[in-house]
N, C-alpha and C positions, 0 to 999 in steps of 0.2 A: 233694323238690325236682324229680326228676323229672317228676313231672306236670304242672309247671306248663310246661315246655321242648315244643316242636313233637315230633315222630316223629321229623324230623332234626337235634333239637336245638335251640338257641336261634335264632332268626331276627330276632325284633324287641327293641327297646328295653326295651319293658315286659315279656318274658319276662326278659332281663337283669337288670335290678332286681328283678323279686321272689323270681328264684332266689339273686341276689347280694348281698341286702340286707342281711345278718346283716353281709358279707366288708366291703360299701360303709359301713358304718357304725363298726365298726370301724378301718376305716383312717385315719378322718378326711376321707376328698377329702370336698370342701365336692360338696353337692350339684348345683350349678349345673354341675361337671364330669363330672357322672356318663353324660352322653349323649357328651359329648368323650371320654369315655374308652372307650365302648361301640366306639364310630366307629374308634377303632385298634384295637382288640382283634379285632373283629368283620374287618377287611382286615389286621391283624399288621403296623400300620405303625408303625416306630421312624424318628423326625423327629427325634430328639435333637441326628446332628447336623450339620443344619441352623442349630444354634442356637445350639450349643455346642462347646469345643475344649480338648484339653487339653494344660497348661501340663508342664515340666520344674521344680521347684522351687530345685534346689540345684544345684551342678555337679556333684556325687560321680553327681544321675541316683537316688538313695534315697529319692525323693517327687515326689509330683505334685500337680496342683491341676485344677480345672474353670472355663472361664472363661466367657461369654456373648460371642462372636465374632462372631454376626450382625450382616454389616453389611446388608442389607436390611433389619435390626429395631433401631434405635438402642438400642431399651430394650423390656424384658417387664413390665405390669403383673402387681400381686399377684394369683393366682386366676384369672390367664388363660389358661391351661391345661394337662396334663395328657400326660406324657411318658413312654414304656412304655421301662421299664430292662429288659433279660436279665439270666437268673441264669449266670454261668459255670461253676458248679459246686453241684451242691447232691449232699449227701453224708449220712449219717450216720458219726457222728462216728468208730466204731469200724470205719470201712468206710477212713477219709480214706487211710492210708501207702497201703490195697493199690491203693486206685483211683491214686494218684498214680503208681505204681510201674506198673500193667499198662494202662491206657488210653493210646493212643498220643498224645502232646501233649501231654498235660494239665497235666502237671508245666511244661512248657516257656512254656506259656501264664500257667500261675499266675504263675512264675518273672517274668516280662516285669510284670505287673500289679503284683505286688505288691513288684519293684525290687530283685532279689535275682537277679536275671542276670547282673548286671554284673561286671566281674574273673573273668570265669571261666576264662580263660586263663591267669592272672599266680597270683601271691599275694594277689592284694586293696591296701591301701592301706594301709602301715603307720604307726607312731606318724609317722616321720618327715617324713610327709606325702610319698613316692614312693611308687611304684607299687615289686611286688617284681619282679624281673627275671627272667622263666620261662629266662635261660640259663644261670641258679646252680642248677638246677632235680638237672641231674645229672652238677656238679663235688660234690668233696670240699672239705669246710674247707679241705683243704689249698689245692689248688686255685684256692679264691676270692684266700686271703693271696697266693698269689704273681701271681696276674693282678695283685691292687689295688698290692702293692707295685712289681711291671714296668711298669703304667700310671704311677704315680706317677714313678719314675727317668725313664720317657722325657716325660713332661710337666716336666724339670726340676724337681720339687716334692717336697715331703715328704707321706708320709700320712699324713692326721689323720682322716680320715674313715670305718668298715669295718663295714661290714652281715655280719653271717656267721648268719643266720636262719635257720631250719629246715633244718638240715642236718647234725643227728642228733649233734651235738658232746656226747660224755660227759666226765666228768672227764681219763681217760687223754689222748683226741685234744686238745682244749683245753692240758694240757702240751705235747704236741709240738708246738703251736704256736709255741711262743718267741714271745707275740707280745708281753713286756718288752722282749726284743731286738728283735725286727725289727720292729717300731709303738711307739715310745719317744715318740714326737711325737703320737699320738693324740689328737682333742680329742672324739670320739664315738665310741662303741664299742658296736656291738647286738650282742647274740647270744639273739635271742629263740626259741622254741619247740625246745629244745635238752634234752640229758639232762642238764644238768651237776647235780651233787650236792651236792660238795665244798668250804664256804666257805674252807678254807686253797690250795687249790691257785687259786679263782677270785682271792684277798687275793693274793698271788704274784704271776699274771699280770700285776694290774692296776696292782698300789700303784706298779709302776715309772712308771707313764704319770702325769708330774708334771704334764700340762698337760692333762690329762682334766676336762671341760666334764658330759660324759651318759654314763651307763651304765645300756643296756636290759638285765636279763636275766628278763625278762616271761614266764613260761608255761613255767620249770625248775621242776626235784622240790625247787630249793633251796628257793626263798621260801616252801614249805609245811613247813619248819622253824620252830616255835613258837621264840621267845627266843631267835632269832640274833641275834650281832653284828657279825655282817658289815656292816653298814651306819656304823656306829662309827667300826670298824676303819677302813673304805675311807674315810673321812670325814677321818679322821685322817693318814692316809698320802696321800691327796688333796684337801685342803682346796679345792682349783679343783669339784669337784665339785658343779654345779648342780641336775643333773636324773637322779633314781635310780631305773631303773625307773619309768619317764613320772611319776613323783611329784617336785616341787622340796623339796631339802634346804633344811637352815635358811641352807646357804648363797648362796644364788641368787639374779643379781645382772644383771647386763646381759648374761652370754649368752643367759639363762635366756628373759628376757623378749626378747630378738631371735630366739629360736629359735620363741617361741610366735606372735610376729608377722610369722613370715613370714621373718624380717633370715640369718638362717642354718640351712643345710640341708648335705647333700652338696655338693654345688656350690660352698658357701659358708662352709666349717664354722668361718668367725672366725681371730682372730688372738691371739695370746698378748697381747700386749699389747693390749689397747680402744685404740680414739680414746676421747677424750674425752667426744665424743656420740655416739655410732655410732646413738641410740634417737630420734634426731631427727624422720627420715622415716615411724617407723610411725605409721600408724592407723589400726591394725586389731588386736588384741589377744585372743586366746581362751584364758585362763588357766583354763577348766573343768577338772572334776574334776583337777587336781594336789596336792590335799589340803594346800594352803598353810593355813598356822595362822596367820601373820601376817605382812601383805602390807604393813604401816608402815617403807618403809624409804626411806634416800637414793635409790635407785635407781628404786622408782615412784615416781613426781613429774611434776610438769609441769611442773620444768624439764628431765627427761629428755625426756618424750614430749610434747612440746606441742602436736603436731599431732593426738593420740591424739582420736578422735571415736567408735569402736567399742570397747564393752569388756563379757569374758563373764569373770564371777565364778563361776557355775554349782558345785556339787558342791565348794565348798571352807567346812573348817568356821569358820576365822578366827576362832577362839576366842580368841586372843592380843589381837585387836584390839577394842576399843568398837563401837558404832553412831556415837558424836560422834565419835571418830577418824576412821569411816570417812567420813560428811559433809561433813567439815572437806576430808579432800583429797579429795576429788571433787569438791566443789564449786569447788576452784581447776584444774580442767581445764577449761578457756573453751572448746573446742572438741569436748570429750566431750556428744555429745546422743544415743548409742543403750546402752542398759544391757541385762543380763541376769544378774540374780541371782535366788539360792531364796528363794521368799516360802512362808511364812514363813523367816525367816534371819537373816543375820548383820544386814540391815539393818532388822530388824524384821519385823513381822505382816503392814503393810499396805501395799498397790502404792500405794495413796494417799500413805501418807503418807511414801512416797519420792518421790513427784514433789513433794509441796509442797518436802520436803527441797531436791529439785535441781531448779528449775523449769525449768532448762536444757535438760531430756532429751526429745525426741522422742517416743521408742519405750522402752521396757520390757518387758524380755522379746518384744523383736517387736510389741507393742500401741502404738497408736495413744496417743502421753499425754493425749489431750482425749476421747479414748474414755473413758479409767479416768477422767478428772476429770467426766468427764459423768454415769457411772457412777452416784459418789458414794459407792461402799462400794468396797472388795475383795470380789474373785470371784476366788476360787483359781484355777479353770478359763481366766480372762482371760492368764495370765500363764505358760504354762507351755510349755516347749519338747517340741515332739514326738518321741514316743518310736519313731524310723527303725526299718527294719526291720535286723537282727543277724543275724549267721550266723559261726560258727567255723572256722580255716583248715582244709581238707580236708572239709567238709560238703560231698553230694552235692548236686544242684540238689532233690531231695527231702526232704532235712532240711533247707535251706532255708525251701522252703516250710513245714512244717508250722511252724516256727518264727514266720515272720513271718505265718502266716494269722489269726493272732487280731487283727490291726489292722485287718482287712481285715471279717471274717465277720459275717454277720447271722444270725438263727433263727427259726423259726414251729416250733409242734406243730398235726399236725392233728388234726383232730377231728368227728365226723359226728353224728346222733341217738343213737347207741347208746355210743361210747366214744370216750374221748380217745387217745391213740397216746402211749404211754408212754417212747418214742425222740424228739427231739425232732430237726428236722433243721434241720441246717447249710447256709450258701449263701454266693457271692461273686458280689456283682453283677458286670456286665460291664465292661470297660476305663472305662465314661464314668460309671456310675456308683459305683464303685472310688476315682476319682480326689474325691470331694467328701470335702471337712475339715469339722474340727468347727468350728464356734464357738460362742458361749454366746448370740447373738444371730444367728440363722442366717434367709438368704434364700429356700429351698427345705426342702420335707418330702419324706421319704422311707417310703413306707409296704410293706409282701410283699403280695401280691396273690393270689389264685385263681383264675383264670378258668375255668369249665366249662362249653366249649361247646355239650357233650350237657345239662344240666344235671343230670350226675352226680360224684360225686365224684372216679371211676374216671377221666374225662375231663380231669381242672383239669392244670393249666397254671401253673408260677408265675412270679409277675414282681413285680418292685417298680415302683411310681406316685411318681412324681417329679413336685410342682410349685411353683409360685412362692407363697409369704406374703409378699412385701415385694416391691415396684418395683426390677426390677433393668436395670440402664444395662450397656450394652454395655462391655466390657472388665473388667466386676465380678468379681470370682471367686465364685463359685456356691457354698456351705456347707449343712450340714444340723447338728442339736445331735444329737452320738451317743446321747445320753441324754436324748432327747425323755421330757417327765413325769417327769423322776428330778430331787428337787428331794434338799436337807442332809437330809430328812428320812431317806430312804435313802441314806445318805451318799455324793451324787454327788463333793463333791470327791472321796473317797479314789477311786471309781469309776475315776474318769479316770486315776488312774495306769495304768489298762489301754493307753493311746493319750498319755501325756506323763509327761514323767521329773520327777514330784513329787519335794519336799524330803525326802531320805534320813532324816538328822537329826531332820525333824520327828517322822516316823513312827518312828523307832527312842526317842525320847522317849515317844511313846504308848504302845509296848510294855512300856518299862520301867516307868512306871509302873500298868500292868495287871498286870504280874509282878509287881510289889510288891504291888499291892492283894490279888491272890489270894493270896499267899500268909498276907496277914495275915487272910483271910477264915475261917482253919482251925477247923474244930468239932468237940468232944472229943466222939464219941458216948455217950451217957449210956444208951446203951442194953447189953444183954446178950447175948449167947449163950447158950441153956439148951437141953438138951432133956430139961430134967423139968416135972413139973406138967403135961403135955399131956391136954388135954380129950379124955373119949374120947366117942366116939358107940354102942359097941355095946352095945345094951340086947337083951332079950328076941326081941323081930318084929325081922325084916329092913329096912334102911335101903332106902329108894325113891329113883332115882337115875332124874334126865331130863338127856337126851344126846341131842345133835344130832352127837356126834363117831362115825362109822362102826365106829373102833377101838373105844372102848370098848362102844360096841354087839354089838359080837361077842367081845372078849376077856374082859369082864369077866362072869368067872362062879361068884366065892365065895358060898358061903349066903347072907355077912351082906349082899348087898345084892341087891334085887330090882328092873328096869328100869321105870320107868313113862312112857306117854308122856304123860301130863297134868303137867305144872312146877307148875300148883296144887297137887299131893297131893304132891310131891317131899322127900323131907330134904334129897337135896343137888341143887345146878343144877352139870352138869358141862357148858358151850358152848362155841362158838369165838365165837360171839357177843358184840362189846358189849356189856353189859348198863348200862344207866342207868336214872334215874327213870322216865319213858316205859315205857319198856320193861317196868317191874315191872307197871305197871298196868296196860299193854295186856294182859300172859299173866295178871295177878292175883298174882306172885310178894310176896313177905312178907320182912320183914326176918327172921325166925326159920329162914330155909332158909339153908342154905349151898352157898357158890358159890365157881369154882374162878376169882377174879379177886379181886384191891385195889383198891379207891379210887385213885386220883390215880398209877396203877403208869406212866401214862404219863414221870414223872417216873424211868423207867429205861429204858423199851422205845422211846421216841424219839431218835433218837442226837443232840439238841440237847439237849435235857433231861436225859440222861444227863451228858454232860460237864458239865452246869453242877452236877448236882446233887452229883459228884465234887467238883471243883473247891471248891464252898461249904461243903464239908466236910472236904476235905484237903489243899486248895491243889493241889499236882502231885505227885503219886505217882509214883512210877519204874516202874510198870506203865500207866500211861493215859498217852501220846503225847501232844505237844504241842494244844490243839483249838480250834478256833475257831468259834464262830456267826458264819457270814459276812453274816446276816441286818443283826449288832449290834457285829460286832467284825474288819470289816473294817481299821479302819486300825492296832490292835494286827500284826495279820495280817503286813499290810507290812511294821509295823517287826522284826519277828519274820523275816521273809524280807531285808530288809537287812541286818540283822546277822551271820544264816548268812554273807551274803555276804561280809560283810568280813571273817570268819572266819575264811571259807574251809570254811565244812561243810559236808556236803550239804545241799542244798534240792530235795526230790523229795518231794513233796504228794498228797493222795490225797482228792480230793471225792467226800462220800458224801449224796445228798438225807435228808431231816431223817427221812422215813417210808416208806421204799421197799428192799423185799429183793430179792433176787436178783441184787445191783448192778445194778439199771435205774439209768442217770446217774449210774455211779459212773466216775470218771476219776483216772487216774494221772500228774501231769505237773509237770516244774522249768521251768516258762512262768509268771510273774508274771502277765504278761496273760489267758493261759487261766485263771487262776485267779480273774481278777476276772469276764472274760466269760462263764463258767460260770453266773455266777450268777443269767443271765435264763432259765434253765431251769429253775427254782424254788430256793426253799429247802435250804440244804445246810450242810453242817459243813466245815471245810477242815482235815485231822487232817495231822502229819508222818507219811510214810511209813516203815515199818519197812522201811529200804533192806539191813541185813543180817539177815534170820531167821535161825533156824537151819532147814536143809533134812533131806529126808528123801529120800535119793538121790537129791539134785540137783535137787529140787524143794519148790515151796515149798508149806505144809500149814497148816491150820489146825485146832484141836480146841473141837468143840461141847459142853457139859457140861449136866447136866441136874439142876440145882435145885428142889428140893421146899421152899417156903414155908410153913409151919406157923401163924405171927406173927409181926406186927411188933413190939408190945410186948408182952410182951420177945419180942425176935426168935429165932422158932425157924427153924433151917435145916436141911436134908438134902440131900444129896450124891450123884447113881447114882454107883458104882463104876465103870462103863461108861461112857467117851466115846464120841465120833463122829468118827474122822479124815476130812479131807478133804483131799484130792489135787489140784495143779495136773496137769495132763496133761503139760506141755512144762519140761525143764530151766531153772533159772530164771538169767535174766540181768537186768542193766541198761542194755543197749543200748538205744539211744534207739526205736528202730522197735518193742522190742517191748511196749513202755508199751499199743501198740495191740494186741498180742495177751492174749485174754481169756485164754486157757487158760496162758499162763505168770506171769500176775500174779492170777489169780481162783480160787479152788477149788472155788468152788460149781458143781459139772459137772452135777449132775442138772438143770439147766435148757437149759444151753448146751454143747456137749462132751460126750466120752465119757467116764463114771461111772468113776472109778478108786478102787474102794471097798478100804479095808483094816480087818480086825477089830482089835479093840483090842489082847490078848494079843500078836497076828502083830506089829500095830506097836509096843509096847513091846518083844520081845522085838530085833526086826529095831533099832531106832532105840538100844537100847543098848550094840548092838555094834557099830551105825554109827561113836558118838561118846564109847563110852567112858563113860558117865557111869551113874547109876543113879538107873529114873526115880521113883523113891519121892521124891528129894530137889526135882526138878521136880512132883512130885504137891504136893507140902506147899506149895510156895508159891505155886501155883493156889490148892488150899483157900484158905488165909488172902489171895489176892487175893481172891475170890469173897465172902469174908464181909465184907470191906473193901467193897465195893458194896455190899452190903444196911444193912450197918453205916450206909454215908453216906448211905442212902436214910431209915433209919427215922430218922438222927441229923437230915436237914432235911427231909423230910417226913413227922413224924407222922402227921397227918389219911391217912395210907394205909392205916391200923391198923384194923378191923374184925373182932370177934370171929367172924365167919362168915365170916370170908374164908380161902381156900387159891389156889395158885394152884404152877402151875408153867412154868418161864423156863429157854430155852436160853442159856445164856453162851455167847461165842464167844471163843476163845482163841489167839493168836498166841509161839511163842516166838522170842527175839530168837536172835542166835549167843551170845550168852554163855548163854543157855536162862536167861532171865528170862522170865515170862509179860510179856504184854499184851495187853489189855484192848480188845477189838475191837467188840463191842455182844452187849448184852440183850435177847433177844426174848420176847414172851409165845407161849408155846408149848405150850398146851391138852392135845394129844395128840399130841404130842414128833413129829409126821411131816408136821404140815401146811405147815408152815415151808417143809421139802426135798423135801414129797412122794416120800417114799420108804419102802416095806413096813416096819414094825416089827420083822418076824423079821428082816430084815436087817438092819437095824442092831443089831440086840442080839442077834441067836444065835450070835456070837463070842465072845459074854462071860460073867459070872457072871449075869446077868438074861436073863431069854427072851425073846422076844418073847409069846408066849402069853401068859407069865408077867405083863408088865409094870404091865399096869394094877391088874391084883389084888395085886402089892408096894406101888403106887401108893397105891391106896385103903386095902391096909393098916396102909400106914406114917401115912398122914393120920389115917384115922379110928378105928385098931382100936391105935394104939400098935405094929404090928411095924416094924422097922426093920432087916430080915434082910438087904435087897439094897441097902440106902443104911444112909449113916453122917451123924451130925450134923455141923454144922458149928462 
């Protein structure tokens, strides 16, 4: 590329394009742009905006949009030109907390962009729809009670209304409240982000409050008590009780729905007795996620709410009710014309065929109803509510960020004549082009860019190309499709739940029944464990062995076998090479040699193919972790991650690319979205993370084993005696920040980090006095996990079976805290050091095998029948 650029670089047009042609063609800019784009690059003019401006979405300030402002330009046609976006940040991804943390602004800047500044002062914005009030900040519970009940006495009034929110209330403090006695009139009651434990002492407190409407107690140790009936109880002892922990009881009635319209708050918190209609004036209504089961009662109607013209159903399952229940009374709301429910849902599959349903409604889910009717199908993506940016109370403005970046972030890899960049890197465009939304019919394209103005690589420069495909009218809002080219077939709807809050429901349906299907998929291997009958090779003359592995070039040195370097005259082929058809015939190689690889073995050494090939054979093992081909089994994925979440388990995921060691793009992260957007950086598996190992002084380890393959049918196996521990460098935690540090979540240090090698005996000896346990009883059910892979390999892939095949494979092994193994990946592993690149005598002069030694126990055990330093499996 070079050579075609001036001495001082690019200067003309046509040096441009033929250094840039690859980048320009690529991107899409139609070519007629290609000189308009030279023309800014060339002066670094950003005219964007001139042209453009950008919008506030919501009032919370949680979104934005990009509008077409120029008023000297009524309107832009399509392909009329060509708009240079900055990159605000571009990062590699394992770089992202540190740069956010020590570059000065950057955090501050993200924070503004991506709308997660806001409340930084207060508590944020709680269920009740206030602000939290930063002067409760540093009173006591106590404190709080006797201000609210002093304000109340001199306001003549009784108090009904008491926020006592994050303010460290444990079961004891919460007693010396009294607050039976002194708030007996209570009609809402929060006490969210609290210790409390207790469900007798909270039943106590509460049951006195006869006219209690809401009770928050959101984000206590209580609610993660399985098979409480605290909710019963309190149900029982307060039948008034509408709203329990932001979810409506079966009781809920017209506070219920005045509270969610707006009708009562603090301010306003109702009356023991209702008017008659108190629900007359709303219309506006957001019943989302309060997990109503069934919303058929006197109370919603249209002759409560007859002015009701807004209504969000969102996130509730309404199982209780039909679709023609639901029809029937929405269609008698004469002045209901904006909707917002789950498609698919409670009112069926299709956004069509609710608007024929309710020809009355405007908008759906936010769309335009002569949009979808024009449509003429459902388009999941048409209808979905976007997914704002989250943040937890007390997150720094840098767990923020890294939180809300995957709404935001784009990715390129680069790549030159010689190699691809095996890192792929991250970016966030700038304020204006930040603020453009998706839609599924989008007015502008968005494409990364290169510019190199020396015409080297070392030179480029990136930006994204912004331009117009469709005629756009001044005051339009400006769009791009996030997932330009991603059609069902890579299944964009599931996609988008990275950027909109798809149907929970639907997706937890898909999972279940993919747990079902795999379980019924199970297959009895018909195969055997033996290790009699083994073929021997040693005859009279010495075996001839061609080797391209350095180790066995130099280690192996018994009589019976002599090095050749012609593979024509070989008995056996020992490579690290592939070997396929090709290949035999380019060296002349013979089905009669034997070679230290199987047939179709990728159906273990790829960790996509591994898990499937488990899976179709033993459904889920208690040693192989939850897995997924996110290639094919994305929307199970979801439902698998919704479910945690209703749970309450953890959900902390660990993407591994399908063929790639060393963890190149492997990531650790409880981000749904990161988990979807990962996956423009290739192919990858999304496995549950084993959030508790067992550690090994405080750190977390993994053990490499080393398998000798004899057959598949009948399957022979052997065993080294000797493993490979490996060592994270840093104590291990779950702190959110250190997800990003390699060296406390990775062990493989000989690539990255400093090597924290331990011999096998040292670590047996040291790890049984750690925890007590004796590790023979953790050996054995390694063995029998280990034969359980091969087992499920020869049981669904036969054709791997080759009478001249050997081979040998590093297992990688994980124990959980209870010291169960699991099952981490199979690698083909030649000459047991290519893998970790690291000396042979090291890793094996700890143990009962040498390293000298290694190869010739090796070849022993394969070809000669000894089996001194391995044991069968």
């Amino acid at each position: 590329m070079a050579a075609t650029a001036g001495a001082t670089g690019i200067r003309t047009f046509e040096e441009f394009a033929e250094v840039h042609a690859v980048l320009l063609a690529s991107s899409g800019l139609p070519p007629s742009l290609h000189r308009r784009l030279f023309d800014k690059l060339s002066t670094e003019r950003f005219d964007g905006g001139q042209w453009f401006g950008i919008e506030q979405c919501d009032e919370d300030a949680r979104q934005r949009r990009l509008v077409m402002t120029s008023e000297s330009h009524p309107s832009m046609a399509s392909e009329s030109d060509v708009f240079l976006v900055d990159h605000a940040w571009t990062f590699r991804l394992s770089d992202a907390y540190r740069q956010l943390k020590e570059v000065p602004g950057l955090a501050e800047r993200m924070a503004a962009l991506m709308c997660v500044d806001v409340h930084l002062e207060d508590g944020g914005v709680d269920d009740h729809g206030n602000e939290s009030a930063g002067e409760a900040v540093d009173l006591s519970a106590a404190d709080v009670v006797e201000r609210e009940v002093d304000r109340a006495k001199d306001n003549h009034e009784v108090l009904r209304w008491l926020e006592l929110d994050e303010l460290g209330i444990d079961d004891h403090i919460l007693s010396s409240l009294s607050l039976s006695r002194r708030c007996p009139d209570l009609i809402a009651l929060s006490l969210c982000d609290n210790r409390i434990e207790n469900e007798e002492m909270v039943f106590r407190e509460v049951s006195s409050c006869k006219h209690l409407r809401a009770l928050w107690l959101n984000n206590n140790p209580i609610l993660e008590k399985r098979n409480s009936s605290l909710a019963d109880k309190l149900l029982q002892a307060c039948p008034g009780i509408e709203i329990l922990n932001s979810v409506f009881t079966r009781n809920f009635g017209v506070w219920a729905l005045g509270f969610c319209g707006g009708l009562y708050g603090k301010d306003n918190p109702g009356f023991f007795n209702e008017s008659e209609q108190p629900l007359q004036g709303v219309t506006s209504l957001n019943l989302s996620n309060r997990h109503i089961r069934n919303l058929v009662n006197t109370v919603f109607s249209c002759a409560s709410l007859p002015s009701l013209s807004y209504l969000n159903l969102r996130g509730n399952s309404l199982e209780e009710n039909s679709s023609q229940e639901f029809f029937k009374i929405l269609s008698e709301f004469s002045s209901l014309n904006a909707l917002e429910v789950d498609i698919p849902g409670p009112l069926g599959e299709s956004a069509l065929f609710i608007l024929e349903s309710l020809p009355n409604l405007c908008l759906l889910n936010g769309v335009n109803a002569m949009k979808i009717i024009e449509a003429g199908k459902h388009v999941i993506d048409s209808v979905l509510e976007s997914r704002l940016p989250e943040w937890k109370q007390g997150d720094s403005l840098v767990d923020r960020v890294i939180s809300a970046m995957w709404l935001y972030l784009m990715t390129y890899r680069l790549a030159d004549e010689e190699k691809i960049d095996e890192t792929s890197v991250w970016y966030v465009m700038d304020e204006l082009g930040s603020a453009l939304r998706h839609s599924d019919e989008p007015n502008f394209m968005v494409a990364p860019f290169l510019y190199m103005p020396e015409g080297k690589l070392a030179s480029a420069v990136s930006y994204s190309l912004l331009w117009p495909i469709k005629n756009v009218a001044q005051g339009e809002e400006c769009t791009r499709d996030f997932l330009h080219g991603i059609g069902e077939d890579k299944q964009r709807s599931a996609r988008l739940t990275a950027w909109f809050h798809t149907p929970e429901s639907y997706f937890i349906q898909l999972y279940e029944k993919y747990i079902q299907a795999l379980e019924s998929r199970r297959i009895s291997p018909s195969t055997t464990v033996s290790s009699e009958d083994r073929t021997l090779l040693q005859g009279s003359s010495p075996l001839h062995v061609y080797t391209d592995i350095p180790q066995v070039e130099e280690l192996l040195r018994r009589p019976e076998f002599v090095l050749t370097s012609d593979p024509k005259h070989a008995h056996i082929i020992w490579t690290s090479m592939q070997v396929d058809e090709e290949t035999k015939k380019a060296v002349g190689m013979t089905d009669e040699q034997y070679i230290n690889q199987f047939p179709y073995e990728a159906c273990i050494v790829m960790k996509h193919h591994l898990a499937e090939t488990i899976q179709k054979a033993m459904g889920s093992p208690p040693w192989l972790q939850p897995t997924y081909n996110l290639e094919t089994q994305l929307s199970p994925l979801i439902g698998d991650y919704h479910a945690r979440s209703k749970n309450r388990q953890d959900n902390l995921w660990i993407l591994k690319p399908w063929n790639m060691a060393r963890t190149i793009d492997t990531t650790v992260t409880d981000n749904l979205s990161a988990v979807i957007r990962l996956m423009e950086t290739g192919p990858k598996i999304c496995q549950k993370y084993i959030e508790h190992p067992a550690l090994f002084q405080g750190k977390k380890f993994d053990l490499r084993y080393i398998v000798l393959v004899c057959s598949i049918s009948p399957l022979k196996l052997f065993l080294s005696h000797v493993f490979w521990v490996r060592l994270a460098n840093n104590p291990y935690t779950l702190e959110k920040h250190s997800l990003f540090e390699y060296e406390t979540h990775f062990t493989v240090m000989n690539y990255r980090g400093i090597l924290n090698y331990k011999p096998t005996p040292e670590f047996v000896r040291e790890f049984e006095g750690e925890h007590k346990v004796t590790w023979m009883d953790i050996h054995e059910r390694v063995r029998q996990m280990i034969r359980s892979v091969f087992e499920a390999a020869a049981a669904t892939h036969p054709q791997m079976h080759n009478p001249m095949s050997w081979a040998i494979y590093g297992v990688d092994v994980m124990l959980d805290s209870s010291f169960q193994p699991k099952l981490l990946e199979v690698t083909y592993c030649p000459d047991c050091t290519r893998a970790c690149k690291y000396d042979v005598e090291s890793i094996f002069g700890g143990g009962e095998l040498k390293g000298r030694e290694f190869f010739n126990d090796v070849f022993g055990c394969l070809f000669l029948d000894e089996t001194t330093h391995v044991q069968p499996l």
